[in-house]
DRENDO-1510 file (C-alpha; in Angstrom, 1 decimal, always signed):
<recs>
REC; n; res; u; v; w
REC; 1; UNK; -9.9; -6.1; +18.6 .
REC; 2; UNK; -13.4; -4.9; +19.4 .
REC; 3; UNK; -14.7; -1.8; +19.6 .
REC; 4; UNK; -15.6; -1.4; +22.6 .
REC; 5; UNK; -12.0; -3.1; +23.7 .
REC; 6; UNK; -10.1; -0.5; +26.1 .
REC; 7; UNK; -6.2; -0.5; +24.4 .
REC; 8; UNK; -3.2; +0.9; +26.4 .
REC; 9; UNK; +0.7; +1.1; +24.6 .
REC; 10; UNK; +3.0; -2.5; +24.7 .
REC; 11; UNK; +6.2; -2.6; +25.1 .
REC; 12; UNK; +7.0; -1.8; +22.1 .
REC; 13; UNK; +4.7; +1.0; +21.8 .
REC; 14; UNK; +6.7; +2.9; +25.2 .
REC; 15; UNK; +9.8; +1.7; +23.1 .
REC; 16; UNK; +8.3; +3.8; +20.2 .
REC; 17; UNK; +7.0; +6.5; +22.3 .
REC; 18; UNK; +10.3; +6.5; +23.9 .
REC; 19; UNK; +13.1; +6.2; +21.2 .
REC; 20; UNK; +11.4; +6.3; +18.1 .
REC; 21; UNK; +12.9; +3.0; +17.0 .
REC; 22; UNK; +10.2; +1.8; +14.5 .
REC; 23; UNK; +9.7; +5.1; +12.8 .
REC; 24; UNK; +6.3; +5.5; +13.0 .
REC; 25; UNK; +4.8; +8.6; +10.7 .
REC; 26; UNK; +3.8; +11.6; +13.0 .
REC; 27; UNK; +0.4; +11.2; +13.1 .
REC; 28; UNK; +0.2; +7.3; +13.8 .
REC; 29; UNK; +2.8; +8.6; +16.5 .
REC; 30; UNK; +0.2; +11.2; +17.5 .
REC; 31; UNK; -2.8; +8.5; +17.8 .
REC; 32; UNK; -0.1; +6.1; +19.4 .
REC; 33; UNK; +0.6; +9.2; +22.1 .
REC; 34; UNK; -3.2; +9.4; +22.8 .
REC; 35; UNK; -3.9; +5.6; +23.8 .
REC; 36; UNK; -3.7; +5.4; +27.6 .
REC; 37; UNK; -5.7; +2.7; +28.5 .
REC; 38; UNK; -8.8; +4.5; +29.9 .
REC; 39; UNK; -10.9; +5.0; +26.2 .
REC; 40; UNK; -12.4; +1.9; +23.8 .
REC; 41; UNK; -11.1; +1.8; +20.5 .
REC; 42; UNK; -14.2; +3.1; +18.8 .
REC; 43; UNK; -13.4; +6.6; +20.7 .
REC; 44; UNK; -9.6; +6.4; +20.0 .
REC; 45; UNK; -10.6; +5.7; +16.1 .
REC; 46; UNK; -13.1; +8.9; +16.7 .
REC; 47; UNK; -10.0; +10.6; +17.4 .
REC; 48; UNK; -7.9; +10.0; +14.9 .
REC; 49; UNK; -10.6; +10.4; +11.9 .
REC; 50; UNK; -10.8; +14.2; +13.9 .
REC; 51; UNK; -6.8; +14.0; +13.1 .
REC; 52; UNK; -7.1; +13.3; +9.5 .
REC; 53; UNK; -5.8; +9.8; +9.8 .
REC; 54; UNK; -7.4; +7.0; +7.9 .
REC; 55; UNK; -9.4; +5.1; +9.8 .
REC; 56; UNK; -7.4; +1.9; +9.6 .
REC; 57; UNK; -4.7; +3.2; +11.8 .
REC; 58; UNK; -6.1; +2.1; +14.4 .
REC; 59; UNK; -5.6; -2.0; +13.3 .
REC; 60; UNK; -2.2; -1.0; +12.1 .
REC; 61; UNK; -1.2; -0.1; +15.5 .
REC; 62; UNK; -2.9; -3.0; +17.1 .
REC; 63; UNK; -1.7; -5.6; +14.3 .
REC; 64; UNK; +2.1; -4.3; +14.1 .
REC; 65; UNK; +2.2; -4.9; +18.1 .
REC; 66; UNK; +2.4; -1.6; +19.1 .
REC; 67; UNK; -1.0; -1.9; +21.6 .
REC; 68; UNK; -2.7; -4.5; +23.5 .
REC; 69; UNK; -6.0; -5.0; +24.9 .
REC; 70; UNK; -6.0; -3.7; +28.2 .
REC; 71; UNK; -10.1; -4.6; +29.3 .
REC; 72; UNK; -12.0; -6.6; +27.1 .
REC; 73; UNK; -15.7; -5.2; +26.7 .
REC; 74; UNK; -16.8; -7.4; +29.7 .
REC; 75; UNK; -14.4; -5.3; +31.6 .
REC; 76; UNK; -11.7; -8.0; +32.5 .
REC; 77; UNK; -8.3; -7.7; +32.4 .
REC; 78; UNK; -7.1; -9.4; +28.9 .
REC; 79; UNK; -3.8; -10.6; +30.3 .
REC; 80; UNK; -1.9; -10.9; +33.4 .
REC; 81; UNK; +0.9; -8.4; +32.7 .
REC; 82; UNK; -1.6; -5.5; +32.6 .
REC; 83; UNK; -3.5; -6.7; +36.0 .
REC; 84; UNK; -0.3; -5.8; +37.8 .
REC; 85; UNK; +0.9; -2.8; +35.9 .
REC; 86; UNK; +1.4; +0.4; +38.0 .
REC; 87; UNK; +1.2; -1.0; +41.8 .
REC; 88; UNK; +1.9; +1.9; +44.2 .
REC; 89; UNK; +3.3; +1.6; +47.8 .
REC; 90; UNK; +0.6; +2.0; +50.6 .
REC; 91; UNK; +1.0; +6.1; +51.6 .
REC; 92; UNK; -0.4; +9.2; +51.4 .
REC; 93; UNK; -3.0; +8.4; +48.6 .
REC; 94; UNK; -4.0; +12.0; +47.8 .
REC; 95; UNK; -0.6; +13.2; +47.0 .
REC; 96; UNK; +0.3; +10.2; +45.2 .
REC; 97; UNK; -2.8; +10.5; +43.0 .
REC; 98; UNK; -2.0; +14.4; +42.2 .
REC; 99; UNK; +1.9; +13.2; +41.7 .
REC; 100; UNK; +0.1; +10.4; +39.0 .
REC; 101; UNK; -1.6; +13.0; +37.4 .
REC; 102; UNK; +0.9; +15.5; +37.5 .
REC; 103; UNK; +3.7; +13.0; +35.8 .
REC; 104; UNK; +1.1; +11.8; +32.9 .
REC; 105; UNK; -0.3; +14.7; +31.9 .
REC; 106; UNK; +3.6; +16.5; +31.9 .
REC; 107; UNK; +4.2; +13.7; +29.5 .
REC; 108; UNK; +1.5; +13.8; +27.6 .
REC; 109; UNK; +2.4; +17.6; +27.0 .
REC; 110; UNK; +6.3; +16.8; +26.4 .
REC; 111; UNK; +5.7; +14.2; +24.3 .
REC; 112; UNK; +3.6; +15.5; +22.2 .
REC; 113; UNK; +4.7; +18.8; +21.9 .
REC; 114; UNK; +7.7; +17.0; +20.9 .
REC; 115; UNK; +6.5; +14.9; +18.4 .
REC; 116; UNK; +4.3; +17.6; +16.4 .
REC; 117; UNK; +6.5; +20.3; +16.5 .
REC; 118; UNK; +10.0; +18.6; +16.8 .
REC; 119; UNK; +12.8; +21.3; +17.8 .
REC; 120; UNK; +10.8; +24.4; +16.9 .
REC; 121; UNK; +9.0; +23.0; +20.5 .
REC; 122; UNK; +12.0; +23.0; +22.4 .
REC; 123; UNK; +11.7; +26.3; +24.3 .
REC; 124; UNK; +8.3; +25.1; +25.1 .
REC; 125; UNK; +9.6; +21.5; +26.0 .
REC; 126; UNK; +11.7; +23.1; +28.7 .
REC; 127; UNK; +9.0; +25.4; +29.9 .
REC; 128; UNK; +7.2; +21.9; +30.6 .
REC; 129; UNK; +9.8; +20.5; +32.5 .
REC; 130; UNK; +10.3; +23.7; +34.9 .
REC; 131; UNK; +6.9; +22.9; +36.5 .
REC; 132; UNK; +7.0; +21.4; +40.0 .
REC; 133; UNK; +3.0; +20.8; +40.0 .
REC; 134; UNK; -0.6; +20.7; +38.7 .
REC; 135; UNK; -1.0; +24.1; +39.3 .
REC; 136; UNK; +2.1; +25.0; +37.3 .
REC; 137; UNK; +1.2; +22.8; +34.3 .
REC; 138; UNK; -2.3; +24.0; +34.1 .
REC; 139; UNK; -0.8; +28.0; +33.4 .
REC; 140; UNK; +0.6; +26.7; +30.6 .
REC; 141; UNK; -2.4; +25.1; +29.1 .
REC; 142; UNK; -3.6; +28.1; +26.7 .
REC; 143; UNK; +0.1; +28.0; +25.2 .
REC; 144; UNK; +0.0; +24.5; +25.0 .
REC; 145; UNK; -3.3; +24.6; +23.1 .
REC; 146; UNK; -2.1; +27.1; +21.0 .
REC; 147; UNK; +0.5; +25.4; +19.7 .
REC; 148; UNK; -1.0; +22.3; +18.9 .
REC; 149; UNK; -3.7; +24.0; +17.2 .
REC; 150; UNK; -1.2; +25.5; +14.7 .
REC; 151; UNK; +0.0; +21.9; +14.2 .
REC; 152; UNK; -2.7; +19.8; +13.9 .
REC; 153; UNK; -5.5; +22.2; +13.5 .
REC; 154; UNK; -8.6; +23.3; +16.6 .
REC; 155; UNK; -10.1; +19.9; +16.6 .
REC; 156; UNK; -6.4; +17.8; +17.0 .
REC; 157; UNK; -5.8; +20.8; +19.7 .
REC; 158; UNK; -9.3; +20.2; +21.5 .
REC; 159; UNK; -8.7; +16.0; +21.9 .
REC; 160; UNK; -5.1; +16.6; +23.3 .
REC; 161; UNK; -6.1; +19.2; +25.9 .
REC; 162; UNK; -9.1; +16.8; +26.3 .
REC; 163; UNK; -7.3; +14.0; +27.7 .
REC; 164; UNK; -5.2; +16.4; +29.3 .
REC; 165; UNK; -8.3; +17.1; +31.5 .
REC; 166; UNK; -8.8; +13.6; +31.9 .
REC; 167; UNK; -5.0; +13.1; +33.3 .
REC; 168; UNK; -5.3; +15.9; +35.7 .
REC; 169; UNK; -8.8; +14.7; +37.2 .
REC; 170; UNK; -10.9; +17.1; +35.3 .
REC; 171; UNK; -9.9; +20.2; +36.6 .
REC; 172; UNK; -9.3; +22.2; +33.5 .
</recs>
């Protein structure tokens, strides 16, 4: 892996993500949360030294098999699975793109609300789940923030709400 390599989650990443099979630690789950296939791996290990995680996590991740290389630094696709991944039926564009965006960034938020504050997140979890839209999620950003920050400090706080920007199309 390179550094300038852009990484996205396997299979069995989502399997982690999903069922917490492999029992990853928190904060490797945290990093592992933040890869979505749109940052190189010298920003993603940027963001986990801001985490307080040692700067090999990164190659643990990658080596146990819990990420691939989505674009190689050329910009290619680095396997034929990932070309393919996430083909949408011809329609409204617009609203599907919003929909996209909605769904990731809601489980970005679930997720890892989830995974840093385990049930004493619940009540916020649900509050999550009761939003219909963009609109909706963003009201909640400031609580979401806010609770991160208590979990992983201002700077873990600041990258999460970052790439929630990124997932909504930068409208925060």
């Amino acid at each position: 892996m390179r550094p300038t390599d852009v990484l996205d989650k396997s299979d069995k990443g989502q399997e982690e993500i999903r069922t917490r099979k492999h029992k990853l630690t928190g904060k490797a789950r945290m990093l592992l949360l933040l890869i979505d296939g749109r940052h190189p791996a010298f920003v993603v290990r940027e963001q986990g030294a801001k985490m307080g995680l040692p700067e090999n996590t990164l190659d643990l991740l990658f080596d146990q098999g819990y990420l691939e290389v989505l674009r190689t630094a050329s910009g290619t696709a680095a396997t034929t699975s990932t070309t393919t991944r996430e083909l949408r039926p011809a329609g409204n564009a617009a609203a599907e793109d919003r929909f996209a965006h909605y769904t990731a960034a809601r489980r970005l938020m679930t997720e890892s609300v989830f995974t840093t504050l385990g049930l004493k997140g619940f009540m916020f979890t649900l509050k999550i789940e009761k939003t219909g839209n963009l609109d909706d999620l963003r009201t909640l950003i400031p609580d979401y923030q806010r609770l991160m920050a208590k979990a992983l400090g201002d700077e873990g706080a600041a990258l999460f709400v970052g790439r929630l920007d990124d997932l909504m199309g930068g409208t925060l």
